[in-house]
ChimeraX commands (.cxc) that place a marker at each C-alpha (Angstrom):
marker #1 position -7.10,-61.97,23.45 radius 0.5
marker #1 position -3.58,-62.93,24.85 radius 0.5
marker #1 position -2.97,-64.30,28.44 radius 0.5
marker #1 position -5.03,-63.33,31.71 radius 0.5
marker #1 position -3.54,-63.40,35.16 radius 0.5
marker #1 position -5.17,-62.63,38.09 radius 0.5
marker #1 position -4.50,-62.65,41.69 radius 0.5
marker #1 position -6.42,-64.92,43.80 radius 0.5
marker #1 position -6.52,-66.47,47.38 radius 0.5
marker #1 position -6.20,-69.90,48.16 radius 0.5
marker #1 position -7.17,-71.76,51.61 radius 0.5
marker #1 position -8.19,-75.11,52.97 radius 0.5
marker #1 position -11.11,-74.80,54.44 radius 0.5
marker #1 position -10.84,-77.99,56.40 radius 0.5
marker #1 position -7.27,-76.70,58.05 radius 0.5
marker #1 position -8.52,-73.50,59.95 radius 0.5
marker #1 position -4.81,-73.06,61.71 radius 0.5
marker #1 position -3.28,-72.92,58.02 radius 0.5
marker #1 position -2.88,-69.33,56.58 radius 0.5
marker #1 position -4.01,-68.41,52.97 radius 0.5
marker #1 position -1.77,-68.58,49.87 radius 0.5
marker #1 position -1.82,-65.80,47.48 radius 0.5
marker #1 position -1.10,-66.68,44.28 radius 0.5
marker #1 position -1.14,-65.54,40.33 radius 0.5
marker #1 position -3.69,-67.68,38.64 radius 0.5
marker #1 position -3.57,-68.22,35.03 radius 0.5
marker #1 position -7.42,-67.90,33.94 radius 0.5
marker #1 position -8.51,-69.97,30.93 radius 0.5
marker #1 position -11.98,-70.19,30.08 radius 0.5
marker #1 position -11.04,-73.43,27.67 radius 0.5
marker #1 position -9.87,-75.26,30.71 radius 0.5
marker #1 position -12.52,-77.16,33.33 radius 0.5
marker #1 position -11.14,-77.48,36.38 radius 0.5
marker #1 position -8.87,-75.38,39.18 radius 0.5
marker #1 position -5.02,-76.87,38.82 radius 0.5
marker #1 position -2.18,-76.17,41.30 radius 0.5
marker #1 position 1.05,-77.57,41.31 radius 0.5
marker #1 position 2.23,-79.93,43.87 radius 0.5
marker #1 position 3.82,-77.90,45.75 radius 0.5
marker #1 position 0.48,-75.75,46.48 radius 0.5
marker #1 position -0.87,-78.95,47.95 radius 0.5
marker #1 position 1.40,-79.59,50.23 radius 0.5
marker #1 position 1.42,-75.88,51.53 radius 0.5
marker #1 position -2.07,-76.05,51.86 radius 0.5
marker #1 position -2.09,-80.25,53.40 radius 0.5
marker #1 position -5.11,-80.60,50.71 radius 0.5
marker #1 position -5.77,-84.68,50.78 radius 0.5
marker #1 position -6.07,-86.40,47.52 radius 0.5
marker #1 position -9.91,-87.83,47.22 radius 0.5
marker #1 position -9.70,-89.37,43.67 radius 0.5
marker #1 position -7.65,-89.40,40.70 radius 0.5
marker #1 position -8.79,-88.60,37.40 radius 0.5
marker #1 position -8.09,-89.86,33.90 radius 0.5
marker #1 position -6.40,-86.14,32.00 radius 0.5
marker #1 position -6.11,-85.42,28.72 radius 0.5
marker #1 position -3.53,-82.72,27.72 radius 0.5
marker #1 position -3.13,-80.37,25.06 radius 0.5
marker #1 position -0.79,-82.74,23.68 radius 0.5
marker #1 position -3.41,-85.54,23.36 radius 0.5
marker #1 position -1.80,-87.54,25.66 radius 0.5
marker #1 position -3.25,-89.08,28.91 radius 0.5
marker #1 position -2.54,-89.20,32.32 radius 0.5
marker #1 position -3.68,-89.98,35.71 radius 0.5
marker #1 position -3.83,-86.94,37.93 radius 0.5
marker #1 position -4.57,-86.87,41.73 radius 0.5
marker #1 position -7.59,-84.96,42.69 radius 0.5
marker #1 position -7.50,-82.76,46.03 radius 0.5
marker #1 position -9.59,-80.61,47.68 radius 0.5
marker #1 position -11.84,-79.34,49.28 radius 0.5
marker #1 position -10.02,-75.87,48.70 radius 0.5
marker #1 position -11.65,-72.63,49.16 radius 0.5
marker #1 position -10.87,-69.54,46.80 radius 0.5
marker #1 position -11.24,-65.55,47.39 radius 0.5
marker #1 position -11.28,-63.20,44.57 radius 0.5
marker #1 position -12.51,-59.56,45.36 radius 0.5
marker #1 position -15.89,-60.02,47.01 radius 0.5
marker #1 position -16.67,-63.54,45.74 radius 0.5
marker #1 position -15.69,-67.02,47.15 radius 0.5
marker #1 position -16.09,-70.68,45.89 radius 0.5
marker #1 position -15.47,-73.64,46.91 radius 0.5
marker #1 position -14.01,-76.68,44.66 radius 0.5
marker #1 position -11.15,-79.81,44.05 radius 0.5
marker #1 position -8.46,-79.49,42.27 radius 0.5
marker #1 position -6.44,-81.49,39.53 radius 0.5
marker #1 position -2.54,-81.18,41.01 radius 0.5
marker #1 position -0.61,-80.60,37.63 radius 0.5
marker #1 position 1.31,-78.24,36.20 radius 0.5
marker #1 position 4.10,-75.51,37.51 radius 0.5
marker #1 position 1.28,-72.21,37.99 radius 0.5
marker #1 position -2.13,-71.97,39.37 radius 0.5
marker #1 position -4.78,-72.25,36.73 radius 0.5
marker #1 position -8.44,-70.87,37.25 radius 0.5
marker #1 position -10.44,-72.81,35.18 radius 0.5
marker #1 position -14.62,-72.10,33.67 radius 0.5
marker #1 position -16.42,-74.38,36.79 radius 0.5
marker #1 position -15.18,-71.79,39.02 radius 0.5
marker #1 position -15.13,-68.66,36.57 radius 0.5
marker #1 position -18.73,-70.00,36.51 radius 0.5
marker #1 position -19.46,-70.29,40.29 radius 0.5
marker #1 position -18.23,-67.33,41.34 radius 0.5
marker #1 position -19.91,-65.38,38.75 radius 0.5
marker #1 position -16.57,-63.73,36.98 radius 0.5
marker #1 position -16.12,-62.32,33.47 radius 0.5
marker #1 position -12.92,-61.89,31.63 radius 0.5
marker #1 position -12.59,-58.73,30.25 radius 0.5
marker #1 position -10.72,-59.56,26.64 radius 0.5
marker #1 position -9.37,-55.59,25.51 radius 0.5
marker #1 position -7.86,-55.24,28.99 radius 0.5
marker #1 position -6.56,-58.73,29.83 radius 0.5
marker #1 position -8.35,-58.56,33.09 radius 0.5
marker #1 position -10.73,-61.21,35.11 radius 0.5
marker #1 position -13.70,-59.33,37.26 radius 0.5
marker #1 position -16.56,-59.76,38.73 radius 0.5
marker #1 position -19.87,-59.53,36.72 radius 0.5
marker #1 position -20.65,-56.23,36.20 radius 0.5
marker #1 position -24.33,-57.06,36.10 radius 0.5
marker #1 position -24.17,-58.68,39.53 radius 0.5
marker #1 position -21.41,-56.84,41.47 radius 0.5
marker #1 position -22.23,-57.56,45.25 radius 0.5
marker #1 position -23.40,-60.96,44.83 radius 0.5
marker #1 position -22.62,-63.80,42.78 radius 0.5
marker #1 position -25.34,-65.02,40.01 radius 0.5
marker #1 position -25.72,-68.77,39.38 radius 0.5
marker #1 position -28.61,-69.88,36.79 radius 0.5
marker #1 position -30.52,-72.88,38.31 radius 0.5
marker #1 position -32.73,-73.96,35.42 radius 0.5
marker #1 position -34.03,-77.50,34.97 radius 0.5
marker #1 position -37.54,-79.52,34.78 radius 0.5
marker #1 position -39.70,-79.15,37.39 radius 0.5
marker #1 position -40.18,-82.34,39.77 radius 0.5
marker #1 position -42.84,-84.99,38.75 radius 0.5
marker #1 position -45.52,-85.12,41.68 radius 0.5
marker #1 position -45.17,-88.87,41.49 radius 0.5
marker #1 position -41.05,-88.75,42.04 radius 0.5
marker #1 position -41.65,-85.75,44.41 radius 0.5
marker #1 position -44.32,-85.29,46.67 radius 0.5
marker #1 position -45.66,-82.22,46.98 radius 0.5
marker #1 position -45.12,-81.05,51.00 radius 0.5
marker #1 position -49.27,-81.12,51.37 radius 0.5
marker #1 position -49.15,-84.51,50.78 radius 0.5
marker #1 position -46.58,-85.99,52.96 radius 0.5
marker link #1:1,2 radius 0.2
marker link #1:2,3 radius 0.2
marker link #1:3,4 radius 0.2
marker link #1:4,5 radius 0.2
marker link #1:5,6 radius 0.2
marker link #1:6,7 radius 0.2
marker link #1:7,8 radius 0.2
marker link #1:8,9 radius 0.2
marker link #1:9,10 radius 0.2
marker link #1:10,11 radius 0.2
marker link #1:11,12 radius 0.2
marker link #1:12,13 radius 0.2
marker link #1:13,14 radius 0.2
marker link #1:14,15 radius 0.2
marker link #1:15,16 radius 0.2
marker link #1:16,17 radius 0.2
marker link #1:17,18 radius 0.2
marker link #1:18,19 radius 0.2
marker link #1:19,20 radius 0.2
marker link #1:20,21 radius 0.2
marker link #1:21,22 radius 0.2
marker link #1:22,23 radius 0.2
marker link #1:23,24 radius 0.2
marker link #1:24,25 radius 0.2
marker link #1:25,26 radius 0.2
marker link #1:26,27 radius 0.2
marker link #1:27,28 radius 0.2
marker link #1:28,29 radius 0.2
marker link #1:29,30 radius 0.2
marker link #1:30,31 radius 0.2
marker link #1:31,32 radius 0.2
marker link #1:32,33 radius 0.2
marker link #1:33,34 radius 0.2
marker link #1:34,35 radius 0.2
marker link #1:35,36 radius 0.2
marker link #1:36,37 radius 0.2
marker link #1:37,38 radius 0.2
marker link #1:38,39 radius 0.2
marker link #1:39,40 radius 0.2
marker link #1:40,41 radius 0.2
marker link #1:41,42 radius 0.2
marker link #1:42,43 radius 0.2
marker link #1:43,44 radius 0.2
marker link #1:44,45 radius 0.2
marker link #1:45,46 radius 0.2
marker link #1:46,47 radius 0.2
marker link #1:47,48 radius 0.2
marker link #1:48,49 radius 0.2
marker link #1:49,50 radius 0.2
marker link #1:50,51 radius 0.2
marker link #1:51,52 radius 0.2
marker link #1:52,53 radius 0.2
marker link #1:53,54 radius 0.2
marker link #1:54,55 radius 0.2
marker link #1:55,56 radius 0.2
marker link #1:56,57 radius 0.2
marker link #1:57,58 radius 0.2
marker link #1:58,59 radius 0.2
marker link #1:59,60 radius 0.2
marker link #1:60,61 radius 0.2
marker link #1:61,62 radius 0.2
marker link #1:62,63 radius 0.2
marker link #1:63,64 radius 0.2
marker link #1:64,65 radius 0.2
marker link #1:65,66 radius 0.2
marker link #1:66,67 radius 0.2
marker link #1:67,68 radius 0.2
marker link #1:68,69 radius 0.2
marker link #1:69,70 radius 0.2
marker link #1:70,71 radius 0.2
marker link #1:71,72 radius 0.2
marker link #1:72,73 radius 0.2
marker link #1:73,74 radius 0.2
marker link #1:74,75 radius 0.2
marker link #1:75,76 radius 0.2
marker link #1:76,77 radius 0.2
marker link #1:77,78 radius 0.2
marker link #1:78,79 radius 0.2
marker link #1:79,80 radius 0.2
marker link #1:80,81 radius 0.2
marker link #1:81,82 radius 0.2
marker link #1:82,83 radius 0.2
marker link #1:83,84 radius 0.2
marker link #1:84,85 radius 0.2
marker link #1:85,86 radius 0.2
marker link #1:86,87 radius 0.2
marker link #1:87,88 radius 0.2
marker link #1:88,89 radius 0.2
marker link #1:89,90 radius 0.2
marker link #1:90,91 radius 0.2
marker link #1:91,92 radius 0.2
marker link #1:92,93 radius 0.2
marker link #1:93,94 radius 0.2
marker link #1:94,95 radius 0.2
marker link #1:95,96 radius 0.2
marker link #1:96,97 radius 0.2
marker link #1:97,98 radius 0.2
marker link #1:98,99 radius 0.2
marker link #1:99,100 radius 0.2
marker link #1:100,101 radius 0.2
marker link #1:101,102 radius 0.2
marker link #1:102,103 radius 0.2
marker link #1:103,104 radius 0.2
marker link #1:104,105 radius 0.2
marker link #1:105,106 radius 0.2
marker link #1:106,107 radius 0.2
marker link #1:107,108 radius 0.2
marker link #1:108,109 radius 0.2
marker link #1:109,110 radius 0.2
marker link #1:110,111 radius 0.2
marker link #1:111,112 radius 0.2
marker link #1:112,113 radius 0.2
marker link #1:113,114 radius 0.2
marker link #1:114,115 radius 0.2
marker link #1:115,116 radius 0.2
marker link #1:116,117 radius 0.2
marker link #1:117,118 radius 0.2
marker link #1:118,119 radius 0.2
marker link #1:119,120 radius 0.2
marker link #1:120,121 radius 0.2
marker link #1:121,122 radius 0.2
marker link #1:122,123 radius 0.2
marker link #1:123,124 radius 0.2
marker link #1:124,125 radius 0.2
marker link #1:125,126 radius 0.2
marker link #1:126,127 radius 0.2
marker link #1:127,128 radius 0.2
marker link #1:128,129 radius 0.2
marker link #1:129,130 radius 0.2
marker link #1:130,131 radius 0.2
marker link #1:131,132 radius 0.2
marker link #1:132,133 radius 0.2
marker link #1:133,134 radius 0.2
marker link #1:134,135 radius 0.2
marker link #1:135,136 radius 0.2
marker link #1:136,137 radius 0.2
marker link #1:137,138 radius 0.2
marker link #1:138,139 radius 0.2
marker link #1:139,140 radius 0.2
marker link #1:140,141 radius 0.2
view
């Protein structure tokens, strides 16, 4: 399939005064989370909240600050996540390719929105339904 780029927008939500950063995101579908180099972070004053045990492609580990909250804009979509700060590029990873409902497109090399939901992102919420016992039902509170 080869390399996809895309061009996204990155903001701190939390930091209203601060403009927007566009950047070129590296999208990979292998990868979990949103990465941006340091520099990124300190554009966008995004506070580290945790630091989390990496491994790399190399097999190697490392300790990685975590920052966030940072809020991203492709198209018509938006999400909201943290970020591991690593690396020299921006990298869009599958928890937000997930939230925001976007599809790579492999024969042109191109991320999009989902074709089959194009004004509004679709999330799948599917799980167990709450035991009465754990949960009461409203009529009975």
């Amino acid at each position: 399939m080869g390399l996809v780029y895309s061009d996204i927008q990155l903001k701190n939500p939390s930091q209203t005064g601060l403009a927007a950063i566009a950047v070129q995101a590296l999208v990979d579908s292998g990868s979990v989370h949103l990465c941006i180099p340091e520099h990124i972070q300190i554009q966008l004053q995004l506070a580290i909240v945790d630091h989390k045990e990496v491994i790399l492609a190399d097999g190697s580990r490392r300790l990685i600050p975590y920052v966030g909250p940072i809020e991203i804009h492709f198209k018509n979509r938006v999400g909201f996540a943290g970020a591991l700060v690593l690396g020299d590029q921006v990298l869009l990873g599958a928890i937000l390719l997930e939230d925001m409902d976007l599809v790579i497109i492999p024969s042109t090399r191109q991320l999009d929105v989902n074709q089959n939901s194009p004004n509004i992102a679709l999330s799948i919420a599917k799980g167990l339904l709450p035991s009465s016992s754990t949960f009461p039902h409203p009529k009975n509170l």
